[in-house]
N, C-alpha and C positions, 0 to 999 in steps of 0.2 A: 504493500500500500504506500508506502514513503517514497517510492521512486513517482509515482502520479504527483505528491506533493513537489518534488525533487521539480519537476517538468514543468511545473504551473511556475514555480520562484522562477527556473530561469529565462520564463517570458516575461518578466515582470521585475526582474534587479540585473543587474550587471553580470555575464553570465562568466568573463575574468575571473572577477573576484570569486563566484560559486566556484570554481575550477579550483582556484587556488584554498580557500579555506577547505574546500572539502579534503582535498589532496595532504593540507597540512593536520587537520584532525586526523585523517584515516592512519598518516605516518606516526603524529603523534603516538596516538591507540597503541601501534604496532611495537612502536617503543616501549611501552609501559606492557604491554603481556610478556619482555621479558622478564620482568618481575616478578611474575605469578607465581603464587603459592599455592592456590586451590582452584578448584574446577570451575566453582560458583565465577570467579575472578577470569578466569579464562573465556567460558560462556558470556559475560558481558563485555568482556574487550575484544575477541574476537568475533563473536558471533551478532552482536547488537552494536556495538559502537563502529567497530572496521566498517561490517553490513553498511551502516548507517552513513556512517561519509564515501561511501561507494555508489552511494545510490543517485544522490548528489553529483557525480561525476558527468557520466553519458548521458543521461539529459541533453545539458550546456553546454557540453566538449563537442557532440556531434551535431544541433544546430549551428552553432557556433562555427566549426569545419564548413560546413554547408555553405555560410554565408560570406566566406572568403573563398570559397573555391566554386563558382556557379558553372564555370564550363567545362570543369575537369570535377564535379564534385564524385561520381563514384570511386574514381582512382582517390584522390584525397581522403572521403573515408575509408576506403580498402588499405592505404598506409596506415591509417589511425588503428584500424583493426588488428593487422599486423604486431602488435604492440601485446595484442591479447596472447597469439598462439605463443611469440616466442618468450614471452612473460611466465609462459604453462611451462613451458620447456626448460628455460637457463633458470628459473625460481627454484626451480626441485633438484636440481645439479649443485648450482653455487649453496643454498640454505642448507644439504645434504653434505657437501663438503666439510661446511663452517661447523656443522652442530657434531660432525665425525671428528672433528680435529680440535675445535676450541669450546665446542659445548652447545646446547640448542638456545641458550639465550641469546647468546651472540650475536645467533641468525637474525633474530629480531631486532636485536640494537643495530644490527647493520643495514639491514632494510628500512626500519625506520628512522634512523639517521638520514641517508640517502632520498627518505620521501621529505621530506622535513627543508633539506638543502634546496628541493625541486620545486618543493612549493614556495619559497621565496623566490628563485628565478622563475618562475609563472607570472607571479604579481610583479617584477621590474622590468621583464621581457613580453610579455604579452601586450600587444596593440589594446589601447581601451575601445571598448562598445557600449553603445549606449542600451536601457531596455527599452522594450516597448511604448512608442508614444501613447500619451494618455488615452485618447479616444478609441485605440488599438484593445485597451485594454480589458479581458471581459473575466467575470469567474469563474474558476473550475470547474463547474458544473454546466453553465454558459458554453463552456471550449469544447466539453464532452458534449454537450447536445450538438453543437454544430459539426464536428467530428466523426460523430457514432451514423450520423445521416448518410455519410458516404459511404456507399457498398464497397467503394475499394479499400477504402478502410477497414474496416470489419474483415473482407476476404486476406486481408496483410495481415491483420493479426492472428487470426485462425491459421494461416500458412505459417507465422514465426512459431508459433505456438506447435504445430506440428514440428518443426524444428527442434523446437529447445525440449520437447517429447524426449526425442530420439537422442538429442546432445545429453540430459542428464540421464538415463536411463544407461546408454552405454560408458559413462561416467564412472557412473554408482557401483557397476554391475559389472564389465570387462574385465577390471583385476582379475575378480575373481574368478570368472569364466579362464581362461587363462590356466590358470592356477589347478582348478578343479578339470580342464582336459589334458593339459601339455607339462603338467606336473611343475608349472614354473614355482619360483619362490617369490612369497606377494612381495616384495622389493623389484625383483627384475620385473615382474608382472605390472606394477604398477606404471614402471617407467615404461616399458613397450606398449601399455594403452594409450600412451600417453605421445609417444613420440612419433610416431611412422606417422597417426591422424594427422597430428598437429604441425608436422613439417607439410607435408600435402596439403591441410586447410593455408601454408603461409604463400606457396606458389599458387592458390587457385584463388587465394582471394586479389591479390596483385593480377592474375588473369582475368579474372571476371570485372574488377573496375575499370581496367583500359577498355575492354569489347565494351560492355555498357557504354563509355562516354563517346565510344566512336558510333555507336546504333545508336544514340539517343540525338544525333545529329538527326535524322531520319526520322525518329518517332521517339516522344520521352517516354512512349508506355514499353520500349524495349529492354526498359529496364526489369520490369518486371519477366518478360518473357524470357531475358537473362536469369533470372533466378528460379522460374518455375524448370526450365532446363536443368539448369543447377540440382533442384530438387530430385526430376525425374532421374537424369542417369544417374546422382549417389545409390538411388535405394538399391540397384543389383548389386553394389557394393557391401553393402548395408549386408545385405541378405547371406555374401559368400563370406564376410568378414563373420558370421556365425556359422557356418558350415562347412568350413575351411576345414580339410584335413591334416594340412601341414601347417607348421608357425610360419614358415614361407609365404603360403597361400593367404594365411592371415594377415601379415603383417602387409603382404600389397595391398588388399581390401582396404585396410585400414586406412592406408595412402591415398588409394585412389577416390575412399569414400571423402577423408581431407579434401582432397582438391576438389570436388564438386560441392564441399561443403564451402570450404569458402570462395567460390562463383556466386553462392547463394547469398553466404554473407556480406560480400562488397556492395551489394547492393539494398539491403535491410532498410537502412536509413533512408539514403538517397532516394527509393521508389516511394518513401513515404513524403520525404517533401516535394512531391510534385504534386500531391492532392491538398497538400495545407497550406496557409499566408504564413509569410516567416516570422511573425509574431505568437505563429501557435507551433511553431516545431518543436521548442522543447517541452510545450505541453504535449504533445500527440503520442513524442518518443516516450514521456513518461505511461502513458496512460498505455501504448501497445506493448511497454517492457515487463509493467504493473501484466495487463490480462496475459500474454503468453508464459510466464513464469509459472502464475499462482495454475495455470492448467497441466506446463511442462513437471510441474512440481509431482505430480501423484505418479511418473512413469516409474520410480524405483520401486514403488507401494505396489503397483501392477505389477511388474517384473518378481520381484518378491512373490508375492502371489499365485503367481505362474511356476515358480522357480520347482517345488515339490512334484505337480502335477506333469507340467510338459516337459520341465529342464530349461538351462540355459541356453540351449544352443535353438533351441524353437522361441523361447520368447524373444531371444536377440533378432534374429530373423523375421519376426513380426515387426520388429520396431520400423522394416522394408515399407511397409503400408503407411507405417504414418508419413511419410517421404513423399510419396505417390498420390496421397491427399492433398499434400501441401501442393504439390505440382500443379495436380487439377483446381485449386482456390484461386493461385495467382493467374493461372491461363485463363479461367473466367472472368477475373478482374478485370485482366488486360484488355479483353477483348470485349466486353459487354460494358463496363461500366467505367472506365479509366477516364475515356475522353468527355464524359458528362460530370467526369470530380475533379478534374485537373484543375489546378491553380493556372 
């Protein structure tokens, strides 16, 4: 729920400074659970405070990217994204290093130092923007009405949502699959779910923002048909990355599902502000981050659920269909209702 407020502030104050305070709490936070002595203390600094100034971030960061980069805007946030995979990637290497050799507090003091430093060059470095002029400005509730009216709306968020289904789900779950077919040890397991995706999600999302900003010469609803593409060819990935009988076979799936994952990703945002006025983007981004989450949220609970009855390697496999949903939302989008929501 906090990232729909997140969205709404940054149409409505300075979206700089939201970037930099948020960045200097979250670090803050990070620094102080080296501290921790009890669980209770851990639960609140990382799980409700970190949470909390994270949510704060993407909002503002990616309106904000939007309205400095209007003709190259999917490549500009495909960079911005970029930031995410290999953040998955070198966080768990370097923190692993630090906490193997000098302790696991460390890890935090040095992370959080490092955000702390970056949040003051934010606020000296960063161009100022002004918010939303007065009459621009309307209430949360106001921004969701006029918002939720547009079918393309609606069909983006059901499709991220489909998304972030199959992202936390194989998250949650892959270690362990992993582990419980190929005998890994959940340390190697953790890092191979983690690695083969997320280098393939960094080449495909860098793919998918150039192709978008050269089809969107042509037609700006190509963005979306860039990402339902996206969509459709991951899910046979999707499908062998569970059925895989070698770690070979798995670990390409994984890649390959990467790179059609971020085709889809480079363009998340970017398809989203062609249906809104840029006084409501970081409210919109709030509001489709808010609904696809709180729905990608139950895929572990399903997965779980499934896990006794069919097994891992069949509910992974299903997570295929939520892919091929998504595909078919943004294909009708594009094609039925894009050019009567377009800004």
């Amino acid at each position: 729920m906090l990232v729909s407020v997140a969205g709404f502030i940054g149409d409505r104050f300075s979206r700089k400074k939201i970037i930099g305070f948020s960045l200097l709490f979250w670090s803050a936070c990070t620094l102080a659970t080296g501290l921790c002595s009890t669980l209770i203390q851990f639960v609140i600094l990382r799980g409700i405070a970190t949470g909390g100034g994270e949510a704060f971030y993407a909002p503002s960061a990616n309106a904000l990217l939007s309205e400095h980069h209007k003709k190259n805007r999917s490549t500009a946030l495909a960079l911005h994204q970029t930031a995410v995979y290999a953040g998955i990637i070198l966080s768990g290497l370097i923190a692993g290093y630090i906490g193997e050799h000098y302790g696991w507090r460390n890890a935090f003091f040095v992370f959080g130092s490092f955000g702390v430093v970056l949040a003051f060059v934010v606020f000296k470095r960063f161009k100022k923007d002004a918010p939303a002029i007065e009459e621009n400005r309307i209430s949360i509730a106001e921004t969701a009405k006029v918002i939720v009216r547009k079918p393309t709306f609606i069909l983006l968020t059901l499709a991220f949502a489909c998304m972030v289904f199959v992202n936390v789900g194989y998250l949650s779950w892959m270690p362990t699959f992993l582990v419980d077919k190929f005998g890994l040890t959940l340390t190697n397991a953790g890092f191979s779910s983690m690695f083969y995706h997320h280098i393939g999600a960094f080449a495909g999302v860098l793919i998918g923002g150039r192709v978008a900003d050269v089809l969107a010469k042509k037609s700006r609803q190509n963005r979306l048909y860039v990402q339902s593409v996206g969509l459709l060819l991951g899910a046979p990935f999707i499908y062998w990355m569970a059925v895989g009988d070698t770690l070979t076979m798995v670990y390409v799936a994984l890649f390959l599902f990467g790179i059609f994952r971020g085709i889809y990703d480079s363009n998340i945002f970017a398809s989203l502000y062609e249906i809104v006025r840029p006084y409501m983007r970081s409210s919109s981004s709030g509001l489709m981050l808010m609904c696809a989450f709180l729905m990608g949220a139950f895929a572990p609970l399903i997965l779980g659920l499934l896990k006794p009855t069919l097994g891992l390697t069949k509910g992974l496999s299903l997570l295929s269909i939520s892919y091929l949903l998504g595909a078919v939302l943004l294909f009708v989008g594009a094609r039925f209702f894009f050019n009567r929501d377009k800004e």
